[in-house]
C-alpha positions as CSV (number, residue, x, y, z in Angstrom):
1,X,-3.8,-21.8,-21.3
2,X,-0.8,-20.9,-23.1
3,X,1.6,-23.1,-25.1
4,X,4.7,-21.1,-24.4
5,X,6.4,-20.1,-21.5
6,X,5.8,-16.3,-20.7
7,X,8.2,-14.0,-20.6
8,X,6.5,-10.4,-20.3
9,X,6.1,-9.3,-16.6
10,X,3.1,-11.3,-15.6
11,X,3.8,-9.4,-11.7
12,X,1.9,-6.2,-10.4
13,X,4.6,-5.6,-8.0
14,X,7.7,-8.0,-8.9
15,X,9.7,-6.4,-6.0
16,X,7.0,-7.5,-3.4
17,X,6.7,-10.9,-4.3
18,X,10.9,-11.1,-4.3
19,X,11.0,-9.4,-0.9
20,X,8.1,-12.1,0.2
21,X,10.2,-15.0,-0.8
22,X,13.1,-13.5,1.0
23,X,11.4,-12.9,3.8
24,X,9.9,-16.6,3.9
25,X,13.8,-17.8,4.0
26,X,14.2,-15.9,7.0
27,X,15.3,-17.7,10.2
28,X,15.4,-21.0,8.2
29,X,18.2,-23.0,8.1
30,X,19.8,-24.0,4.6
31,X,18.3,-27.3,4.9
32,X,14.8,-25.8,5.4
33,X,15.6,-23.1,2.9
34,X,16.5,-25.9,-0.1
35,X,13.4,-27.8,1.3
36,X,11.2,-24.5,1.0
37,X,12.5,-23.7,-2.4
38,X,11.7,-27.4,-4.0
39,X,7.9,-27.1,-2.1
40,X,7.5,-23.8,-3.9
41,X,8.6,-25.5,-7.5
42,X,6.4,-28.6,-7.1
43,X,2.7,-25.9,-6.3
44,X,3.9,-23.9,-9.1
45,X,4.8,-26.8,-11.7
46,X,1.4,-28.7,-9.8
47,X,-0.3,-25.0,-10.5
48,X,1.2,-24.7,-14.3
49,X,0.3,-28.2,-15.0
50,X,1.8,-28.4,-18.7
51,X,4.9,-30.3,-19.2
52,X,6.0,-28.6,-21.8
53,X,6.1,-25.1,-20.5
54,X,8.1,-27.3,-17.5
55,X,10.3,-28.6,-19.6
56,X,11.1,-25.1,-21.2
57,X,11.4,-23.1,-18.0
58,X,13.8,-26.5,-16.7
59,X,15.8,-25.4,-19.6
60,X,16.2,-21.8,-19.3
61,X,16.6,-22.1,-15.5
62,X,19.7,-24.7,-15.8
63,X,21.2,-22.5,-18.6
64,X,21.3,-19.5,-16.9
65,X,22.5,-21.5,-13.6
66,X,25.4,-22.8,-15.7
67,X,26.1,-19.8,-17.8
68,X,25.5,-17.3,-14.9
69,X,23.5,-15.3,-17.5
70,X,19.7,-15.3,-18.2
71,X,18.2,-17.0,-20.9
72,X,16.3,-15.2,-23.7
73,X,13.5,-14.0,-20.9
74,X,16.5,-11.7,-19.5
């Protein structure tokens, strides 16, 4: 397993998976939407399983919240 968070395109078709968690937002309420979204993190942080690769995508994912510009994976 890596030690680093990856930052090449690791997707076959990014633009299918984005329109695929669009689409699963559909009809759903902003409640159910938040709800949806923090599910999602927990099976992928479950699935990643190291806490340091957590901790550095935490960190990019707040800067680029607060900045409004992406970290160094652009």
């Amino acid at each position: 397993m890596p030690d680093k968070l990856r930052r090449d395109l690791g997707l076959g078709d990014p633009d299918d998976f984005y329109a695929a968690l669009i689409d699963s937002h559909r009809g759903l309420t902003a409640d159910q939407s938040l709800r949806l979204n923090a599910r999602l993190v927990l099976l992928l942080a479950n699935h990643i399983g190291n806490a340091e690769i957590l901790d550095e995508a935490l960190r990019e994912a707040q800067h680029t919240a607060v900045d409004g510009a992406p970290g160094p994976a652009g």
